[in-house]
mmCIF file of the C-alpha atoms, coordinates in Angstrom:
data_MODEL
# 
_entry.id   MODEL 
# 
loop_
_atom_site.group_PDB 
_atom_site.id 
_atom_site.type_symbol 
_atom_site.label_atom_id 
_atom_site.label_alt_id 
_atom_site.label_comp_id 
_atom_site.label_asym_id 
_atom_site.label_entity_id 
_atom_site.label_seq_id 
_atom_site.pdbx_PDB_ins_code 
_atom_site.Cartn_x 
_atom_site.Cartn_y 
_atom_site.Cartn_z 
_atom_site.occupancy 
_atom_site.B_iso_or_equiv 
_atom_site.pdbx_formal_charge 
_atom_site.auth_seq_id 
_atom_site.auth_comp_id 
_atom_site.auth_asym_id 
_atom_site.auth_atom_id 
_atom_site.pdbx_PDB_model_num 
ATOM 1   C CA . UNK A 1 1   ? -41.420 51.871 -29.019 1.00 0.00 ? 1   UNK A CA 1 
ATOM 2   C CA . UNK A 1 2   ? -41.369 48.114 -29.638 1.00 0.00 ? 2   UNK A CA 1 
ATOM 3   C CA . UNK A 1 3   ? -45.083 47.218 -30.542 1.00 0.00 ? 3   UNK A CA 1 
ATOM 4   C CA . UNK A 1 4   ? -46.173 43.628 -30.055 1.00 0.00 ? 4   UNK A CA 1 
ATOM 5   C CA . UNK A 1 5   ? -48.314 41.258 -31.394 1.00 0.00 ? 5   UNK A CA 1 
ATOM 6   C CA . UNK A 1 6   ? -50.942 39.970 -29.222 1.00 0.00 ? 6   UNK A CA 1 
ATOM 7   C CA . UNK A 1 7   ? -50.763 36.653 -31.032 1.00 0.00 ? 7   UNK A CA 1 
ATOM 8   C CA . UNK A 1 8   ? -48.088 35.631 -33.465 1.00 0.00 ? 8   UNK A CA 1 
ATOM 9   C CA . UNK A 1 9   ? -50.636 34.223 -35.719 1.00 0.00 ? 9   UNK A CA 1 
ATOM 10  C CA . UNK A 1 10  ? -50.672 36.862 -38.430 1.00 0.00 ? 10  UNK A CA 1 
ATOM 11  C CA . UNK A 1 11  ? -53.473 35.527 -40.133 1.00 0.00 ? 11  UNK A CA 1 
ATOM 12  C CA . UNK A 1 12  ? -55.491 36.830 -36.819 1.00 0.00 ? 12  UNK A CA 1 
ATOM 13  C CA . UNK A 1 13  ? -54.948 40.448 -37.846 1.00 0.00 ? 13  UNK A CA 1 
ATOM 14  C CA . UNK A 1 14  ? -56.813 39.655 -41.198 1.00 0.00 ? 14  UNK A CA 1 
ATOM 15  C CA . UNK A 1 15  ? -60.198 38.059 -39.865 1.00 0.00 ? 15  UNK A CA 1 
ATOM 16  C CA . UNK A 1 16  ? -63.542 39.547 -39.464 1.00 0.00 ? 16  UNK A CA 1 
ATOM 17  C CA . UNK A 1 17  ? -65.318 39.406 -36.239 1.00 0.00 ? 17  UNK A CA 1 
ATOM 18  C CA . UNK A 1 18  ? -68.459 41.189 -35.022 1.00 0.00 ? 18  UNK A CA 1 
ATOM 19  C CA . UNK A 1 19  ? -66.538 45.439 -34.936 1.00 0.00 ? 19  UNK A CA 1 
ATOM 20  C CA . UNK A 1 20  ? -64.819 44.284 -38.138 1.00 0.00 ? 20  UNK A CA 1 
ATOM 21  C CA . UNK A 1 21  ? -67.088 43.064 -40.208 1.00 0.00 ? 21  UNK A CA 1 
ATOM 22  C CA . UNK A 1 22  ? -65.071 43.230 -43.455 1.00 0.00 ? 22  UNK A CA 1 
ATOM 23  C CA . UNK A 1 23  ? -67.393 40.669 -45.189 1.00 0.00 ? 23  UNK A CA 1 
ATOM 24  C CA . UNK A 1 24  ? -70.371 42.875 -44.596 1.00 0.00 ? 24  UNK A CA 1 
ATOM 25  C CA . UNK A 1 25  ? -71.590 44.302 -47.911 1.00 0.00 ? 25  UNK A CA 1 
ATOM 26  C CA . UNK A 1 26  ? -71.129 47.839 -47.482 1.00 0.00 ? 26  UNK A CA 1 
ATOM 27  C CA . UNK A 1 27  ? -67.370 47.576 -46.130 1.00 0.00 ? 27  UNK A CA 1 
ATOM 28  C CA . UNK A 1 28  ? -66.758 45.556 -49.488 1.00 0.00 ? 28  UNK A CA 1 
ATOM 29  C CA . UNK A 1 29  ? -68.261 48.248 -52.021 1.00 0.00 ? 29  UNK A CA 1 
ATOM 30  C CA . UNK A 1 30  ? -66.161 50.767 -49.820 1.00 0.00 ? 30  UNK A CA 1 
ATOM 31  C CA . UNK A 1 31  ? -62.850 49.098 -50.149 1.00 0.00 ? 31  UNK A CA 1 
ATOM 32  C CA . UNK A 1 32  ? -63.951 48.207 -54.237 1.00 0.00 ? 32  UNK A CA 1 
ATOM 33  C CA . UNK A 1 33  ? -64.549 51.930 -54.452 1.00 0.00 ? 33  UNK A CA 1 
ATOM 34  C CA . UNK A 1 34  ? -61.066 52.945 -53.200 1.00 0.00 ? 34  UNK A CA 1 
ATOM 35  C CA . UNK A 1 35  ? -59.151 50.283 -54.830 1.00 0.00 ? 35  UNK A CA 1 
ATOM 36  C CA . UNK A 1 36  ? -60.067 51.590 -58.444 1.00 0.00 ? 36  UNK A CA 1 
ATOM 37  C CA . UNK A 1 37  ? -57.551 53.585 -59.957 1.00 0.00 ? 37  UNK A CA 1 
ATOM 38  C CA . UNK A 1 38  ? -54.303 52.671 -57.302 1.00 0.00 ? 38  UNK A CA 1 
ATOM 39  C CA . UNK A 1 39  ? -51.537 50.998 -57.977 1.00 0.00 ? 39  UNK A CA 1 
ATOM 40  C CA . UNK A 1 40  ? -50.738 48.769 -54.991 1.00 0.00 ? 40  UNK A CA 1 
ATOM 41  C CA . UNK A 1 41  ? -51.493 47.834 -51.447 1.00 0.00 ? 41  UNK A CA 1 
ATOM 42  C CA . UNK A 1 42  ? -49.525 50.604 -50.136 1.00 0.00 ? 42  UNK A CA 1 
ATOM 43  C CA . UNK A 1 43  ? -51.335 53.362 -52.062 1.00 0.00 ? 43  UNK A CA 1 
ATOM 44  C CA . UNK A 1 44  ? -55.008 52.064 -51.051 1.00 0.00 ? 44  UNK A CA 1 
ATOM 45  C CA . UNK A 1 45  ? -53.783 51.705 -47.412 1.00 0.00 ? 45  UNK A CA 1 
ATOM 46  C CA . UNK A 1 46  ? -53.345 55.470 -47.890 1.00 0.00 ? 46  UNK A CA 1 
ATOM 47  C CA . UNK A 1 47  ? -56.694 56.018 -49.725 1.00 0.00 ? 47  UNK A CA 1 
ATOM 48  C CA . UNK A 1 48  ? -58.578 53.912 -46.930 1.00 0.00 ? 48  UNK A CA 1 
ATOM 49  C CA . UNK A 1 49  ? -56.898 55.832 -44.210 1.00 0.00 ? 49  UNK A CA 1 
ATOM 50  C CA . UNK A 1 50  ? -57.631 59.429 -45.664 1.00 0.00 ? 50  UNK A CA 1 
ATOM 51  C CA . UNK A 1 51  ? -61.216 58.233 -46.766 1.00 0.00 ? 51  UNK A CA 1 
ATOM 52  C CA . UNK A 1 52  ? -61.615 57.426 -43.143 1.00 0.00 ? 52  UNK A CA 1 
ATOM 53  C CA . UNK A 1 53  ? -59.804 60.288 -41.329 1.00 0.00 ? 53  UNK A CA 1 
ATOM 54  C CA . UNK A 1 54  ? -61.425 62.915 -43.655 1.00 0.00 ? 54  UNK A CA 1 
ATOM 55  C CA . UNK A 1 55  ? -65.027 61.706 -44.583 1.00 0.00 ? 55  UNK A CA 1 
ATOM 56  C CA . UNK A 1 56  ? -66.138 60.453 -41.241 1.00 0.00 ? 56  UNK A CA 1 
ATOM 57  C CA . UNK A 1 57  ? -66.144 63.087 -39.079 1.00 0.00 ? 57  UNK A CA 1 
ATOM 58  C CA . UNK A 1 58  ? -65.315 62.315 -35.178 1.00 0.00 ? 58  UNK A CA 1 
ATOM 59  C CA . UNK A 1 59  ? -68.907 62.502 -33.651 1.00 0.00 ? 59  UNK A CA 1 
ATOM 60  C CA . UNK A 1 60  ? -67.528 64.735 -30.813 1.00 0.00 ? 60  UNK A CA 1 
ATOM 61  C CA . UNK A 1 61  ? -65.895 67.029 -33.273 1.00 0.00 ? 61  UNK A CA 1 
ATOM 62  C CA . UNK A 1 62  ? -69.425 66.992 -34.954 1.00 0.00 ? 62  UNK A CA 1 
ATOM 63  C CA . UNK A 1 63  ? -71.971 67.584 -32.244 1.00 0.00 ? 63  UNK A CA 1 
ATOM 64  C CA . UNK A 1 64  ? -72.903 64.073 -33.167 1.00 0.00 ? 64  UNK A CA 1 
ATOM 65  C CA . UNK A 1 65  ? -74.669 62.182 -30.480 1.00 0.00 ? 65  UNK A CA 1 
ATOM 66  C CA . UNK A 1 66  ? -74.640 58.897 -32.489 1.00 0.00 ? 66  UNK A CA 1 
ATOM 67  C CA . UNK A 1 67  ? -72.877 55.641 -30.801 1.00 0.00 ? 67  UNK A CA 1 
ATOM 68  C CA . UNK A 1 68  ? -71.343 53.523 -33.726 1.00 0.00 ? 68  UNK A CA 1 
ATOM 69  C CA . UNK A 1 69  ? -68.694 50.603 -33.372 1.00 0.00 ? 69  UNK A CA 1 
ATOM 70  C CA . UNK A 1 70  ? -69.152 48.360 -35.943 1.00 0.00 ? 70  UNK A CA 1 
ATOM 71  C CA . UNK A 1 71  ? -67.037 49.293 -39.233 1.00 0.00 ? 71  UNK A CA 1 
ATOM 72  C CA . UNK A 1 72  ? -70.361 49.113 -41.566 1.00 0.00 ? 72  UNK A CA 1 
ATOM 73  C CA . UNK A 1 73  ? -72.074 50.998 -39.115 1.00 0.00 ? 73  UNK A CA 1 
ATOM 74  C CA . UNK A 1 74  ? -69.370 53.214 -39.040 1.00 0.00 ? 74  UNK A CA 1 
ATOM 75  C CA . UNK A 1 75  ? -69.530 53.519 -43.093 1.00 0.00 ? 75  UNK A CA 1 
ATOM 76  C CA . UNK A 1 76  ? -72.986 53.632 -43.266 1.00 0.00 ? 76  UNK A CA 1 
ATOM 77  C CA . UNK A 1 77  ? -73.590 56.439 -40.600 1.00 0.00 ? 77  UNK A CA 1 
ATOM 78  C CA . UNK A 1 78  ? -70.662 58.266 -41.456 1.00 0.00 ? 78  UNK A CA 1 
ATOM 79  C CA . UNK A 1 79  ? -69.657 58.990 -37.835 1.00 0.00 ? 79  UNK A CA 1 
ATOM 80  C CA . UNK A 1 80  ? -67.738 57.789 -34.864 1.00 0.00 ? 80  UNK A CA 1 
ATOM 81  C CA . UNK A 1 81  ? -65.619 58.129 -31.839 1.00 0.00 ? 81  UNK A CA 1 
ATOM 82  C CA . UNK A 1 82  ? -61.567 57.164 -32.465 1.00 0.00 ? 82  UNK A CA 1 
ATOM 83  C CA . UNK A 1 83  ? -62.505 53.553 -31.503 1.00 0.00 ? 83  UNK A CA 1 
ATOM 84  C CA . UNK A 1 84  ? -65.278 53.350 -34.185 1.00 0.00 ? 84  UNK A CA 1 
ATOM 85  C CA . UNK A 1 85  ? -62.970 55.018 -36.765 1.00 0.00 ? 85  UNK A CA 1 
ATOM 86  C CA . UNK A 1 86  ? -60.097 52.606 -36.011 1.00 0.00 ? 86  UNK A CA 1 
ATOM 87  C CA . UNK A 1 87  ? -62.954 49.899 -36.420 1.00 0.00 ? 87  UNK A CA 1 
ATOM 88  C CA . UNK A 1 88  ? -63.538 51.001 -40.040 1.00 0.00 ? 88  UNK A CA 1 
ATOM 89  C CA . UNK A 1 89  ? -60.384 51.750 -41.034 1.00 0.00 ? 89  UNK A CA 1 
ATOM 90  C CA . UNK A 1 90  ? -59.446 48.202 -40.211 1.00 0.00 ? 90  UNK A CA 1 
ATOM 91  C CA . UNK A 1 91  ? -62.464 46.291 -41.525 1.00 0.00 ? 91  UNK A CA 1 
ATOM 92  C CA . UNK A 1 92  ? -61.162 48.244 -45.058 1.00 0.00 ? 92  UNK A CA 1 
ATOM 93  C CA . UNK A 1 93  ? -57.844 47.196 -44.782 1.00 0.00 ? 93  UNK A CA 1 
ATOM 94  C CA . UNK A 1 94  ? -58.395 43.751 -43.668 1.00 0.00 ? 94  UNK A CA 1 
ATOM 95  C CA . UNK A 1 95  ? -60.901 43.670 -46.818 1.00 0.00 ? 95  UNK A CA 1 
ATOM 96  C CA . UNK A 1 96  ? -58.139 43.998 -49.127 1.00 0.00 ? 96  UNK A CA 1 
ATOM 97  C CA . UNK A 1 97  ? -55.668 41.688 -47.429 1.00 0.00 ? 97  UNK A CA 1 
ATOM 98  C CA . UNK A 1 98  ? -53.920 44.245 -45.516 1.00 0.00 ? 98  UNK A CA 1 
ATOM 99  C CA . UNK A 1 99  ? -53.321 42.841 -41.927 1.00 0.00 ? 99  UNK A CA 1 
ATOM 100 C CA . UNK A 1 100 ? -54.286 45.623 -39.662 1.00 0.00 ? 100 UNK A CA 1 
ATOM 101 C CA . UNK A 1 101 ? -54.151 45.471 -35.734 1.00 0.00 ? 101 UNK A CA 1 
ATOM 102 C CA . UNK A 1 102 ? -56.096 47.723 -33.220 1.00 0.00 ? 102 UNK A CA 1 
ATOM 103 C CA . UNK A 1 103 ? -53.903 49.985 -30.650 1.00 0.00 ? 103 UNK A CA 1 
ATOM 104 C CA . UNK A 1 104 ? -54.157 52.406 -28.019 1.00 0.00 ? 104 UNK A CA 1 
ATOM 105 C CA . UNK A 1 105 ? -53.052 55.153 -25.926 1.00 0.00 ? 105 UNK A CA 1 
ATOM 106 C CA . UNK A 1 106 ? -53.852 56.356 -22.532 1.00 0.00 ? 106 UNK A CA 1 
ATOM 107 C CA . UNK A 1 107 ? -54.454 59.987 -21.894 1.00 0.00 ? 107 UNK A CA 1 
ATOM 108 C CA . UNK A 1 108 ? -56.901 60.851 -19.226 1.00 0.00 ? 108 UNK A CA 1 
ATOM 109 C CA . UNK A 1 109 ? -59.083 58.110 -21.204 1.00 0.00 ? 109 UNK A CA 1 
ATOM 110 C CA . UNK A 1 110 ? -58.003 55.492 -23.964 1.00 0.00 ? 110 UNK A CA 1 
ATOM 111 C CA . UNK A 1 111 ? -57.271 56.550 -26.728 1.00 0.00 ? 111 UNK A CA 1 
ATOM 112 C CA . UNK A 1 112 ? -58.147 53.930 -30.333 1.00 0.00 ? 112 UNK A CA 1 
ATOM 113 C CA . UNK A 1 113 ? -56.000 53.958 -33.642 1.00 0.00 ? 113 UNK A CA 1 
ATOM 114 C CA . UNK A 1 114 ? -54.701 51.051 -35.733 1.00 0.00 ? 114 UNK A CA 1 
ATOM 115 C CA . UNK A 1 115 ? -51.075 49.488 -37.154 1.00 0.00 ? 115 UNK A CA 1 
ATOM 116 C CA . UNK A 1 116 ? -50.656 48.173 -40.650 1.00 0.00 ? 116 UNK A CA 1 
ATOM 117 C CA . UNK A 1 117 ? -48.091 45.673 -41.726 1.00 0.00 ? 117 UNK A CA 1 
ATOM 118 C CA . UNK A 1 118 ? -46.321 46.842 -44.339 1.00 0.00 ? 118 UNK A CA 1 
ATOM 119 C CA . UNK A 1 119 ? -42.322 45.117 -45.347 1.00 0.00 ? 119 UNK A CA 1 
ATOM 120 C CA . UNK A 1 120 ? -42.439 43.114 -41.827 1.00 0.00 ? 120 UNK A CA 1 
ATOM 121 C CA . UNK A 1 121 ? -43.076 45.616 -39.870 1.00 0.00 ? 121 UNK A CA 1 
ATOM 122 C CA . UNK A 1 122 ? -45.821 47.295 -37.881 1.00 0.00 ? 122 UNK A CA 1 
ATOM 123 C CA . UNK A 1 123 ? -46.846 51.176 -38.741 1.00 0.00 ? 123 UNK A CA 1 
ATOM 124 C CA . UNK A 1 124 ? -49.189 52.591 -36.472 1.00 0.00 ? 124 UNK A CA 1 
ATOM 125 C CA . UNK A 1 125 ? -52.082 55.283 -37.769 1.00 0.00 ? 125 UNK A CA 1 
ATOM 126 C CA . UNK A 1 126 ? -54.690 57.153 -36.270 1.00 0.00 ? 126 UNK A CA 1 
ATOM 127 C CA . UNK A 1 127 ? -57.735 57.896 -38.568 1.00 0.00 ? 127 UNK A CA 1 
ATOM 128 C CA . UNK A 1 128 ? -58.972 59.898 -35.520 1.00 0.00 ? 128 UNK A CA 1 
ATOM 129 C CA . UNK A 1 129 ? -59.814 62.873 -37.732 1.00 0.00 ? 129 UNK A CA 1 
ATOM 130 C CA . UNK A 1 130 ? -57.580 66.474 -38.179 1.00 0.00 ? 130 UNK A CA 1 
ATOM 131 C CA . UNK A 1 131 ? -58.695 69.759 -36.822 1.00 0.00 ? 131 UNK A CA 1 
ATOM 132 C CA . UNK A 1 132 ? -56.647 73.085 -35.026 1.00 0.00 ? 132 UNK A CA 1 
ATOM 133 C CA . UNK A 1 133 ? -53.996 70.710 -33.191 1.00 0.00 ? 133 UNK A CA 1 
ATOM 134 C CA . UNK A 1 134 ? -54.616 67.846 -34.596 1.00 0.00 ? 134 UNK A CA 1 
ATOM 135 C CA . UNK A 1 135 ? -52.753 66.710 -38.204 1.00 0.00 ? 135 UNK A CA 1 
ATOM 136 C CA . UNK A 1 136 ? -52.121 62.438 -38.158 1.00 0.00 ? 136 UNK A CA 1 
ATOM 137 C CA . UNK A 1 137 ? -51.177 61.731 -41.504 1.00 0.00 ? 137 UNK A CA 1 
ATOM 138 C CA . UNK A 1 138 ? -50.609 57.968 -43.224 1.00 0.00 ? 138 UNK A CA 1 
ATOM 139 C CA . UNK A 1 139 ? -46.909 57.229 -42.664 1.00 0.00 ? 139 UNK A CA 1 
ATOM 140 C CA . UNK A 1 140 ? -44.428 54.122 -43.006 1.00 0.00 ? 140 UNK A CA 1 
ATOM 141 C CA . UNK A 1 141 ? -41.687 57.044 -42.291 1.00 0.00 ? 141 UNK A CA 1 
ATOM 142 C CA . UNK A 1 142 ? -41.821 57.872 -38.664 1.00 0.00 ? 142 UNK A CA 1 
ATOM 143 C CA . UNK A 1 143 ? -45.615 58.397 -37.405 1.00 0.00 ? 143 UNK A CA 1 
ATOM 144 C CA . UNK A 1 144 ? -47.489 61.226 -37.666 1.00 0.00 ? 144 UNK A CA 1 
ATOM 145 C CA . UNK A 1 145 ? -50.302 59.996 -35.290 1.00 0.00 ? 145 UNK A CA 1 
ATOM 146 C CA . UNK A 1 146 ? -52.745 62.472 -33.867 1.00 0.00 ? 146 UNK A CA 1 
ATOM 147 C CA . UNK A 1 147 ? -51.548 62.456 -30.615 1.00 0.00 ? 147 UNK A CA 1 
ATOM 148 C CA . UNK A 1 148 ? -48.301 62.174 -28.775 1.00 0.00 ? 148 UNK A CA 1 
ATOM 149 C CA . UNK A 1 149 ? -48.461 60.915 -24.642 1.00 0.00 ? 149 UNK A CA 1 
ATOM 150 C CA . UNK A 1 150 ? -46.596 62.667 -22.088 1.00 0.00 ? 150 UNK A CA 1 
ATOM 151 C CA . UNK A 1 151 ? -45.198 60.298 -19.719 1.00 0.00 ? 151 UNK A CA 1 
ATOM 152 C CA . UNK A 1 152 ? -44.621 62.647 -17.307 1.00 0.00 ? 152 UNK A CA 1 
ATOM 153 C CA . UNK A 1 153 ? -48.467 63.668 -17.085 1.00 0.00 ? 153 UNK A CA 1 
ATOM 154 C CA . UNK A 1 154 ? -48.846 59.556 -16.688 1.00 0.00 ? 154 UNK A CA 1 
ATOM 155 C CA . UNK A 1 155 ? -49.664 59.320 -20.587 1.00 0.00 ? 155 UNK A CA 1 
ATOM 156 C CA . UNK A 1 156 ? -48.368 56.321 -22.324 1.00 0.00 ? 156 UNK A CA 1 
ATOM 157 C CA . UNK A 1 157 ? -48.522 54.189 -25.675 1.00 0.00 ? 157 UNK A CA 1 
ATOM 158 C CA . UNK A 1 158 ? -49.495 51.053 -25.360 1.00 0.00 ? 158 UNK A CA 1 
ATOM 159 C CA . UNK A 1 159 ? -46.997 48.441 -27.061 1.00 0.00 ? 159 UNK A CA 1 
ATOM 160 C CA . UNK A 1 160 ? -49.543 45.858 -27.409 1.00 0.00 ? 160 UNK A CA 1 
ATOM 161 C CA . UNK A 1 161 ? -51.363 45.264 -31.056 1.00 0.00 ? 161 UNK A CA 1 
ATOM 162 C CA . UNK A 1 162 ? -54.667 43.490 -30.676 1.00 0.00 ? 162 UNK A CA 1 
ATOM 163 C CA . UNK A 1 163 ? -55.787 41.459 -33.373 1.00 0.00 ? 163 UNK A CA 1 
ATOM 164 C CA . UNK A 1 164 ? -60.341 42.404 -32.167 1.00 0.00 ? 164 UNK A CA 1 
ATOM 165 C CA . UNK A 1 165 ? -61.482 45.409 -30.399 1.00 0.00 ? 165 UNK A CA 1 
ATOM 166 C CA . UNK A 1 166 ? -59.860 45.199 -26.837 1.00 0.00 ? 166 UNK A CA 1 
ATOM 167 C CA . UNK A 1 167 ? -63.240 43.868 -24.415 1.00 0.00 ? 167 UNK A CA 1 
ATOM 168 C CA . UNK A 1 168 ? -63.221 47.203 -22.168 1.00 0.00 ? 168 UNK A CA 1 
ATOM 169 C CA . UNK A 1 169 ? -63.739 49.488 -25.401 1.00 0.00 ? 169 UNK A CA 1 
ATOM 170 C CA . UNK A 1 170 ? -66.077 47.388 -27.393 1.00 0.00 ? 170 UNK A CA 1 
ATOM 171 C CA . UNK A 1 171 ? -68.287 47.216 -23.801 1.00 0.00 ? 171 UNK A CA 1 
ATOM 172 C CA . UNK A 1 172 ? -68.387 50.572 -23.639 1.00 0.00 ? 172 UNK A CA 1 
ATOM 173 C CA . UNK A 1 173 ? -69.653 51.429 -27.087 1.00 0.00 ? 173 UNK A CA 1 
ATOM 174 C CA . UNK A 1 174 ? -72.421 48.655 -26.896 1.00 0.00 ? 174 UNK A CA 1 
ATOM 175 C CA . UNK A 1 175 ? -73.423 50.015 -23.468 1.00 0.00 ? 175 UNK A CA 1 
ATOM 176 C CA . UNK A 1 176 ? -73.701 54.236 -24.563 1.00 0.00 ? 176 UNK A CA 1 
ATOM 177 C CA . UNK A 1 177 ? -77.140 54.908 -25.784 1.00 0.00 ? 177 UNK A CA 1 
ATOM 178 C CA . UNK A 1 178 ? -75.214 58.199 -27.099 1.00 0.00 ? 178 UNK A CA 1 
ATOM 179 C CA . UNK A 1 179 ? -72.433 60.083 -27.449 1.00 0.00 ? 179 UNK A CA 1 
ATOM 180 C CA . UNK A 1 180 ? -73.052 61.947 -23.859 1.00 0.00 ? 180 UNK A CA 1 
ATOM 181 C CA . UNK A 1 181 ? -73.180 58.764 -21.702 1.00 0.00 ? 181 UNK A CA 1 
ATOM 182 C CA . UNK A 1 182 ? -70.328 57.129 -23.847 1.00 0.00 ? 182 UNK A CA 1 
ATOM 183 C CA . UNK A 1 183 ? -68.281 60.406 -23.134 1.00 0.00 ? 183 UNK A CA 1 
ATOM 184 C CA . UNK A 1 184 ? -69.160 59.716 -19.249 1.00 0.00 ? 184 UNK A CA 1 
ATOM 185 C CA . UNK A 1 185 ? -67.806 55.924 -19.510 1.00 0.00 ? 185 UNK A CA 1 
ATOM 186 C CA . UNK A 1 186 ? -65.149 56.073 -21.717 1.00 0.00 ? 186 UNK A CA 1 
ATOM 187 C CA . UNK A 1 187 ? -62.544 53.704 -19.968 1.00 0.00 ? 187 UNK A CA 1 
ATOM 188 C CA . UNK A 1 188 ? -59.325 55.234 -18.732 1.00 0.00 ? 188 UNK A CA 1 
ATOM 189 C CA . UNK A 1 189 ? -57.469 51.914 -18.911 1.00 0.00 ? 189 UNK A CA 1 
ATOM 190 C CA . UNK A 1 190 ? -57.113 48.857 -20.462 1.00 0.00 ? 190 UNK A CA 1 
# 
């Protein structure tokens, strides 16, 4: 699949807004933390992503009713939906100059995961979280994403790579008061 850039402005897939708030304080001890001890961009992009997929737990896996979407949130709560994990994930990367974009997939709802930029080209990762079914794994060698869509069940991977939070999925994590309601309104397009 061709993936494409929202906006050819790279430095647009670097900047903080209000879901990835890479200057917050937290998000910045975070990335200092996993920076120590690796030897290049590549090899923190892999710490960040695993610190993500395997310390944060995916509130539905968890029972958690907790709504987060903004990346310290994310960090400090130490939960979130595949949105919320994608949020944090690229508020970490972005923190250490990593240009990161935000992408999706539509099952029977959307589904959130982020692309890194790594030797010109995009490499899309979902931090989504691994259990029975489920193994995504950091990859610049084919992907190893969580999920795969079946076009002929109407599934599909969406080509485009948004520099903020796409407006339908940041709405609907500011409007759940929890993790029930949000599971009633997730959006099934974009």
């Amino acid at each position: 699949m061709q993936l494409i850039q929202e906006t050819p402005d790279l430095s647009a897939y670097l900047a903080a807004d209000e879901a990835i708030d890479h200057h917050h304080p937290l998000v910045r001890e975070t990335a200092a933390e996993l920076a120590r001890g690796v030897a290049d961009s590549y090899e923190y992009a892999r710490a960040a992503f695993e610190f993500v997929r395997d310390t944060i737990p995916h509130s539905q896996d968890a029972g958690d009713p907790r709504v987060t979407w903004r990346a310290s949130d994310v960090l400090e709560q130490r939960t979130g939906i595949c949105y919320a994990k994608a949020h944090a994930l690229a508020a970490l990367l972005r923190a250490e100059d990593i240009p990161t974009a935000l992408c999706y997939q539509t099952f029977d709802v959307v589904h959130g995961l982020v692309a890194v930029r790594f030797n010109g080209a995009w490499h899309r990762q979902d931090p989504r979280g691994n259990k029975p079914g489920v193994d995504a794994q950091f990859s610049l060698d084919g992907e190893r994403l969580a999920f795969t869509p079946d076009p002929a069940l109407g599934e599909t991977d969406c080509p485009v790579l948004y520099a903020a939070p796409h407006p339908v999925v940041l709405d609907t994590l500011k409007a759940a008061g929890d993790r029930p309601h949000l599971w009633r309104t997730l959006p099934t397009a974009l």
